[in-house]
N, C-alpha and C positions, 0 to 999 in steps of 0.2 A: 504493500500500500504506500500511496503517496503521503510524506508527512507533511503536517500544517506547514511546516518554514517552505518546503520544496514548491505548494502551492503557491504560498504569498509570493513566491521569489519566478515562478512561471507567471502571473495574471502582471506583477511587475514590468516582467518581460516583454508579456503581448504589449499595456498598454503604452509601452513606451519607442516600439517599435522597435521589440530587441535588442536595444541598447543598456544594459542593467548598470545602475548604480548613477542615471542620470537623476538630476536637481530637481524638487518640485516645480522649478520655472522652468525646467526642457519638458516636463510632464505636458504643463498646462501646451505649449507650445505645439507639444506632439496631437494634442487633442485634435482631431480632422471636421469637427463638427460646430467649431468656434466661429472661426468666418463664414458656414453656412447661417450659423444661428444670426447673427448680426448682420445678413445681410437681406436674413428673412424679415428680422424688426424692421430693416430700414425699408423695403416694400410693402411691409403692413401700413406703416404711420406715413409714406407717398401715396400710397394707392390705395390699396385694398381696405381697409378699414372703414376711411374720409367715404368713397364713392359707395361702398355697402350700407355703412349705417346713414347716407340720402336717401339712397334707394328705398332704401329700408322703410322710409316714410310712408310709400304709396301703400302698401303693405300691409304695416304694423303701425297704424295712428298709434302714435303716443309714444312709439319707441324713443328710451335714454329720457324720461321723463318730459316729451314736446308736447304739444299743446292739445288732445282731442275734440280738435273743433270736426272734423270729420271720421265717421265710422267704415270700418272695414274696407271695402274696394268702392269709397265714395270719390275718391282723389282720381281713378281713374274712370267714372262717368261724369266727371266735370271736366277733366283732359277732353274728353272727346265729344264735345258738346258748346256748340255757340260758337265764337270767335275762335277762340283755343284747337279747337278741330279745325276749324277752318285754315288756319295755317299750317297746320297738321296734313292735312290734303295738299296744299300751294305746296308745302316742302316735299313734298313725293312728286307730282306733278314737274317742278322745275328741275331736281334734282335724276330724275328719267331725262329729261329733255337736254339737259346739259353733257350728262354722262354718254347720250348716244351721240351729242356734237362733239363732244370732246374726244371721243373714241374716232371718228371719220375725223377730226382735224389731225390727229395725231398717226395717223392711220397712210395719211398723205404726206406729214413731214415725214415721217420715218423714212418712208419709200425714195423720198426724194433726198435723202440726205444719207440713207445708206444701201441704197442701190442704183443711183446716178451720178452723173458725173455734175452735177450742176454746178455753180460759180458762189463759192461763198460755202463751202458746205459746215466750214469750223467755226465760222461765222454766225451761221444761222443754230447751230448747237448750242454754243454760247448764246442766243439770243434765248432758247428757251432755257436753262440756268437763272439766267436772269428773271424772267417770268415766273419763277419756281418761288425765287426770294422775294421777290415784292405782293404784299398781303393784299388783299383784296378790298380794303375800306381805301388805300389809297389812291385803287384803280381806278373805283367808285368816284373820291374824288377828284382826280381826273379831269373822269367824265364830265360831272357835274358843274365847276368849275369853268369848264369850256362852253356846254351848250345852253346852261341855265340864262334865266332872263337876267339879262343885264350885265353876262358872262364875257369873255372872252370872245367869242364866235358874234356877240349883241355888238361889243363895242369899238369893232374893226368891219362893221355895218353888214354883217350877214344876220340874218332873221332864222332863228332855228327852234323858235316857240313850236312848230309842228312837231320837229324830232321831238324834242326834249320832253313833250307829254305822253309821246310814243316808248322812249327809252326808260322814260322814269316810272316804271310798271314792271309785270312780267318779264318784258321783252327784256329790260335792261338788266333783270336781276339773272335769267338765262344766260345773258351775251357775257358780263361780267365771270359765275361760273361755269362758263363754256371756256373762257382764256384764260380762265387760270387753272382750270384741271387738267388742259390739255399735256401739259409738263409729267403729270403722273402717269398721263397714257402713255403720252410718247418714249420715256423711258421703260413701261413694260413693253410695247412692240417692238421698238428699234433693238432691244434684247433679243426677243426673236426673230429677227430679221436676220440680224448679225449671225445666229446660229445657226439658221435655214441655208443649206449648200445651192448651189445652182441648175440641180438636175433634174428638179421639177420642173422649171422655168425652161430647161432643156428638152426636156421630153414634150412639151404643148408646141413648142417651138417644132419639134422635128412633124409631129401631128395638123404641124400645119394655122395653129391657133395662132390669135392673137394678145391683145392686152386683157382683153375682156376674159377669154377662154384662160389665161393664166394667172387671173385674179381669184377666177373660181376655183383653181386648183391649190391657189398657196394659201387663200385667207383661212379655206375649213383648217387647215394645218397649224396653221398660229393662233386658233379658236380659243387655245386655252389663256394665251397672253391677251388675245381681245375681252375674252372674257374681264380676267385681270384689270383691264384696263374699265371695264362698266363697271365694277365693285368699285375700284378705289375710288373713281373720280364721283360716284354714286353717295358713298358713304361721305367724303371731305365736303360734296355740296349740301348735306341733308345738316353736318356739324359746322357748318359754316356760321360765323355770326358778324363778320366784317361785314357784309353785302344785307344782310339782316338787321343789322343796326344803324345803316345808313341808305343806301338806298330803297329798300325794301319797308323801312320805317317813316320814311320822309313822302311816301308814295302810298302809303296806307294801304300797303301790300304783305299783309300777317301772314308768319313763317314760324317755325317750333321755335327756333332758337331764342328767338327773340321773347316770344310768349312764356318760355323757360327763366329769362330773362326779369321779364316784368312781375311773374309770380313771386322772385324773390327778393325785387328793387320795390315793391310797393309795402304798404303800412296795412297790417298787420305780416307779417312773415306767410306767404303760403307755399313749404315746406311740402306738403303733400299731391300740389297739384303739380311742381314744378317735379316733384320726384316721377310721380308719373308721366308726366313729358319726355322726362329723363328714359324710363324705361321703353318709352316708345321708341324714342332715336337709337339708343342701344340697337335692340331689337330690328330696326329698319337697317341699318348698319348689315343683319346678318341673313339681309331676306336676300342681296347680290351673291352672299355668297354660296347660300343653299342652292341658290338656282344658276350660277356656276357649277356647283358639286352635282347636282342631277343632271345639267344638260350634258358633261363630261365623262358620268360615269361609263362604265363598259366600254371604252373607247382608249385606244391607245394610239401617240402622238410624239413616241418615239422614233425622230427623222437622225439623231445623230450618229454617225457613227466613224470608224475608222478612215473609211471609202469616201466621207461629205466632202467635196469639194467645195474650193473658196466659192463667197458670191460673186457673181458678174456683173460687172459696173454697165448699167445702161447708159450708150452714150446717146445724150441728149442734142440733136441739130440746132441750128442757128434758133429755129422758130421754138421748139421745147423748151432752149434755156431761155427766149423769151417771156414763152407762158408759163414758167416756173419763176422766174423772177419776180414776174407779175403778181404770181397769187402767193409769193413769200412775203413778200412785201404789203401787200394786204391784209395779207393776216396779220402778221406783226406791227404793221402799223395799227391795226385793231386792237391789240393787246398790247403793243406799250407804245405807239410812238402817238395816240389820240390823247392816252392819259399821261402822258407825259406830257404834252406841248399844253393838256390844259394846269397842269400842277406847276410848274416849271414861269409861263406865261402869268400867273396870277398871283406867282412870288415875287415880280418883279415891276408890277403895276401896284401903284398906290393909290388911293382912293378904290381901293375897287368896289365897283356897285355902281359909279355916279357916271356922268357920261363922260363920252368918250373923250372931248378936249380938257379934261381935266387929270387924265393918266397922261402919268411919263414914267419912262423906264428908269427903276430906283433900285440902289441893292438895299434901302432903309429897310425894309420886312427883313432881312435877313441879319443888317448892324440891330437889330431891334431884340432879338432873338437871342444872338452871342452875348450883347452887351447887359440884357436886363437880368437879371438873377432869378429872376420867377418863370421866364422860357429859358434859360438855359441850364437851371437846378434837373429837369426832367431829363434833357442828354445826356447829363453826369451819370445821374442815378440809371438811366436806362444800362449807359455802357457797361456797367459797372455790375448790377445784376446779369447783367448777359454775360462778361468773363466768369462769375461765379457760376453761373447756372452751365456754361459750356465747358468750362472745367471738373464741376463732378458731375455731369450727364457723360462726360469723355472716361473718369476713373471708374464712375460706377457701369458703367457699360460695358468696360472690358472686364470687370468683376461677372459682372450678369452674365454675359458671354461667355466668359469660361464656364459659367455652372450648365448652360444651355448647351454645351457640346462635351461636356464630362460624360464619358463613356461606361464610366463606375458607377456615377450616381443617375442612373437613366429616370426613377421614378421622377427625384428633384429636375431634374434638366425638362420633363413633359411639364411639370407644375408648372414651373418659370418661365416656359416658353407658353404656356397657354393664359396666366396673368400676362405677359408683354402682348402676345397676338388681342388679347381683350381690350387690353389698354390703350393698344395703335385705336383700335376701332373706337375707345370713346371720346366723345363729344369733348373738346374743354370748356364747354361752358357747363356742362353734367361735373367734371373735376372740380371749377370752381365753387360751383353750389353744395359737390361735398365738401369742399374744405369751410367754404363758409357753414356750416351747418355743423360739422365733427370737431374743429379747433374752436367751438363760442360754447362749446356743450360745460355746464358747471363741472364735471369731472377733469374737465383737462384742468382748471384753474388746483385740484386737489392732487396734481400728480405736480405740480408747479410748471405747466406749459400755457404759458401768457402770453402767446403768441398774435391772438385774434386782434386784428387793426391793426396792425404794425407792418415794415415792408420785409421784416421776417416771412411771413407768411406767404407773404408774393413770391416771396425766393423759394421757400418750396416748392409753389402753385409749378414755377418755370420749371424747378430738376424735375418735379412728377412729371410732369406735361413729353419733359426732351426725353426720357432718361427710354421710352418706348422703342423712340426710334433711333438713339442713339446706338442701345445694343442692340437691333434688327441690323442693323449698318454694317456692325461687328461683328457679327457673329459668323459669316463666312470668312475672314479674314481670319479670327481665330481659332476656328476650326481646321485652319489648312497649317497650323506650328505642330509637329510631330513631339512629341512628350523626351524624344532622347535626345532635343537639344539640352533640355533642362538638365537629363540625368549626365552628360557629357561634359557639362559644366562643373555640376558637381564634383565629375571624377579629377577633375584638373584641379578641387581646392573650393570652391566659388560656395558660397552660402546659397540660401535661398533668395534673398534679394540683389546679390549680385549675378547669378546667374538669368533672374526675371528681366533686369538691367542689359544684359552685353548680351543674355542669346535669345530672347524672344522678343525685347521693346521694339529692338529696330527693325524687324519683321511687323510690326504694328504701329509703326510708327508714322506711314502714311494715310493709312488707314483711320487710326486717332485723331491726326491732323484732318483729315475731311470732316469727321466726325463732330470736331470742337469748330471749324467753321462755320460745319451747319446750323448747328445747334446755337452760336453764337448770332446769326443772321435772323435768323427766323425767331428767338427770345428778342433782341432788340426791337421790335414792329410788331410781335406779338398782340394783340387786343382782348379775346374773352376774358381769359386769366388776370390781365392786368384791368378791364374795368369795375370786376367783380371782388379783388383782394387788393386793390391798390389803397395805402393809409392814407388816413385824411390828409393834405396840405404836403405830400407826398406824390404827386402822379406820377409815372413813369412817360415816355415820349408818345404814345397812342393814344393816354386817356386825354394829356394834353390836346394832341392836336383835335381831336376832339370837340374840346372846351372850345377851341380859338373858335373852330367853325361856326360850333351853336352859339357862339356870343359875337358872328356875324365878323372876326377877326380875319375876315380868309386870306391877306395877304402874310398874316404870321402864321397861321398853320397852311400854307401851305409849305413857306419858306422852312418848318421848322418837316415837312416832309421831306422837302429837298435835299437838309443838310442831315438828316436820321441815314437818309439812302447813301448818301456819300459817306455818314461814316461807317455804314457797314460793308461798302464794296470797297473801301479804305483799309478798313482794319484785314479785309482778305486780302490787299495786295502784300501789305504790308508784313501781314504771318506768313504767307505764300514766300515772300523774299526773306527775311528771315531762317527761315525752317531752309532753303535753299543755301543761303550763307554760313550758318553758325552749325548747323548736323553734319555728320560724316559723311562721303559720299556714297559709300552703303547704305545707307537708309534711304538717300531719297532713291536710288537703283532699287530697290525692293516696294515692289505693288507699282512701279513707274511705266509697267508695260515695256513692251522687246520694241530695244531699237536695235535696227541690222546694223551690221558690222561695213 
């Protein structure tokens, strides 16, 4: 028989990973369950917790001791009833109609940008990048700015009171997220584009077919990135609230978001009705994707293989790269070069509103802005939340990331990936309303978290919000580092932090870098998050410009648009040249793509 000491001195053994006679601090160290446990607190108190116990309202009136002014599933026959339904319907409605424009816009850049030869192709790539980062209230803006009465388009004597009662409805709230979801399509087809070899397009061809007949053969084939492409742009139009709080509010055109919105910005709190909205958009969120998963199933759309040949660049004649110029340019001018000339234009007229011999071109909107402390306090704080929030959306993503590709722990890695995939799909203006509703609960003030009104809070509201798709970003990247760089490191000497350091960072290094850009663009412009948790006498740069608008200021919120967008395609030039200058030249070589020799 084994004796009592032989035991103690084997359970020793295991739990220290073999090593006997280590320190209770190599113990705790050795423990493999430490940074899972703390990384699950820190997803419960971003995510999971705040948005369940909102939820929870529609539910369970009275949950965490809130108010029972509504019984049982009363919250959701008021959701769907009156006005409230009614925007409820407008967001399905638009958000169909955007999704299938946006899938045919994107459907057509792809093609033309990577399977022709047309003129400008890196050009027009970057154009949609661009498209990608600028938010959708400023597009709105824009717009608005230019064709409204007394606008831009009014006071260089063009008359465009017909559009503008046209545009400022439906039509404009469709057009608006029609250009700016197309970004999302166009990066799922042009994926499958880039994959698809040429020997389909070869075989119609030998068949005798045309364009027509080789359309119907490649598109069923890319069916599932088409699909792809109606989910995302489907779901992002339905949680939209830039184009919802301004054009679509201004136009008395009700939408969920917004009405989610107003249940929680009005006197008394309605918690219940807004949760219920909540669990609507959720829910609408996953009706693209069940009907992706049925139209797909039984179907296999495996075209890759050893054999694929590259694609074949269609060469486009004199007349093609005309009528492809033509319609790039259209569209682009539709999506940023309308709402640019009217944001841009209305930052740099004074007086704007009054007639037209009374503007002169002034940089004053914009010395107004830098120079006064009350518009420029919101650039500060914006930038400044953005580097925090893009810096741990960049550490915790690559933490996340590894537990979602950990091969050991398969059960944790399905959990973590099905809270991230849930999280992409919700709403942030569903996150804002949980965090307003779980950080003001009397409990938290007893665990000492006194966060509610303060721009604590915001700062959260941002990592919850990035931290989805920060580790989505990442996690093919770190899934492709092999485990025996680690152990190879080790065996040369290297701890565990210097081996994380010198053999897997710079393998993630570009990677993290796109990761912390994105995330720092799209936090800086941000709007649900920051109108709904932004501290008193605190805004950040959207709730501002904002303000300026409604207080009829438009030549300083525009200007304070102008110089937000500069500095965040500033701050990418700037880390872009950086990260080129000051890292090794292995690291920017790793994820940089093959350049020939």
């Amino acid at each position: 028989m084994t004796s009592v000491v032989e035991q103690r001195t084997q359970v020793q053994t295991e739990l220290t990973g073999g090593r006997r006679g280590d320190s209770p601090r190599a113990l705790l160290v050795a423990l493999p369950n430490l940074p899972s446990l703390l990384l699950w607190v820190v997803l419960a108190l971003l995510l999971i917790v705040p948005v369940l116990a909102f939820l929870g309202q529609a539910v369970i009136p009275g949950l965490f001791g809130t108010s029972k002014a509504l019984s049982g599933l009363q919250s959701f026959k008021l959701a769907l009833t009156g006005p409230t339904f009614r925007g409820i319907l407008d967001s399905l409605i638009v958000s169909v109609s955007s999704a299938t424009l946006a899938m045919l816009s994107a459907l057509g850049l792809a093609w033309l940008t990577q399977r022709t030869n047309v003129i400008g192709k890196k050009s027009w790539s970057m154009a949609v990048w661009i498209l990608l980062l600028v938010p959708t209230y400023l597009v709105t803006e824009g717009w608005q700015r230019l064709i409204e009465p007394h606008g831009v388009l009014y006071n260089i004597g063009i008359n465009s009171s017909g559009f503008y009662h046209v545009f400022f409805g439906p039509v404009g709230v469709i057009v608006v997220l029609t250009t700016s979801g197309t970004p999302f399509a166009y990066l799922a087809i042009s994926s499958a584009l880039l994959g698809l070899g040429s020997e389909f397009e070869d075989a119609v061809r030998v068949h005798g077919g045309g364009i027509f007949q080789t359309a119907r053969v490649v598109i069923p084939i890319i069916a599932p990135a088409i699909m792809s492409a109606l989910a995302i742009v489907f779901a992002e139009s339905m949680s939209d609230f830039g184009v919802a709080s301004t054009l679509a509010a201004q136009a008395n055109f009700p939408v969920a978001t917004y009405s989610l919105f107003n249940a929680i910005d009005s006197f008394p709190l309605n918690f219940g009705v807004a949760a219920a909205i909540g669990w609507i958009l959720v829910a609408a969120a996953a009706i693209p994707i069940a009907v992706q998963s049925r139209a797909l199933k039984g179907k296999s759309y495996e075209v890759l293989s050893g054999r694929t040949r590259r694609p074949r660049m269609v060469a486009l004649g004199r007349k093609g790269q005309a009528l492809a110029l033509i319609a790039l340019l259209a569209y682009f001018g539709i999506a940023l070069g309308v709402p640019a000339i009217g944001v841009v234009s209305a930052s740099l007229l004074s007086n704007f509103g009054a007639s037209f011999t009374t503007h002169a071109l002034t940089l004053g909107n914009y010395r107004k802005v830098l120079h006064s402390s009350t518009l420029f306090a919101p650039l500060t704080l914006s930038s400044a939340l953005s580097f925090v929030t893009a810096t741990g959306a960049a550490i915790l993503g690559v933490a996340v990331a590894r537990v979602m590709t950990n091969r050991r722990a398969k059960a944790a890695a399905r959990l973590v990936d099905l809270v991230m995939l849930g999280s992409v799909a919700l709403p942030a203006i569903v996150l804002a309303a949980g965090y307003i509703f779980f950080y003001n609960l009397p409990v938290m003030s007893t665990f000492g978290i006194n966060i509610y009104g303060t721009t604590k809070l915001l700062a959260l509201g941002y990592l919850a919000g990035a931290l989805p798709s920060a580790a989505r970003l990442l996690v093919g990247p770190v899934s492709q580092i092999q485990s025996n760089l680690r152990d190879a490191a080790r065996v040369h000497g290297a701890n565990g932090r210097v081996s994380w350091i010198k053999a897997q960072l710079p393998l993630l290094a570009r990677p993290v870098l796109w990761a912390w850009l994105l995330t720092f663009s799209k936090t800086l412009l941000e709007l649900p998050l920051s109108q709904l948790l932004y501290a008193p006498n605190f805004p950040p740069i959207s709730v501002s410009i904002n303000k300026l608008t409604a207080g009829y200021d438009f030549g300083g919120g525009t200007a304070m648009s102008v110089l937000a967008l500069i500095l965040a395609f500033g701050v990418i030039l700037i880390v872009m040249g950086l990260f080129k200058l000051l890292t090794p030249k292995g690291w920017q070589r790793v994820g940089g793509g093959y350049t020939p020799k």
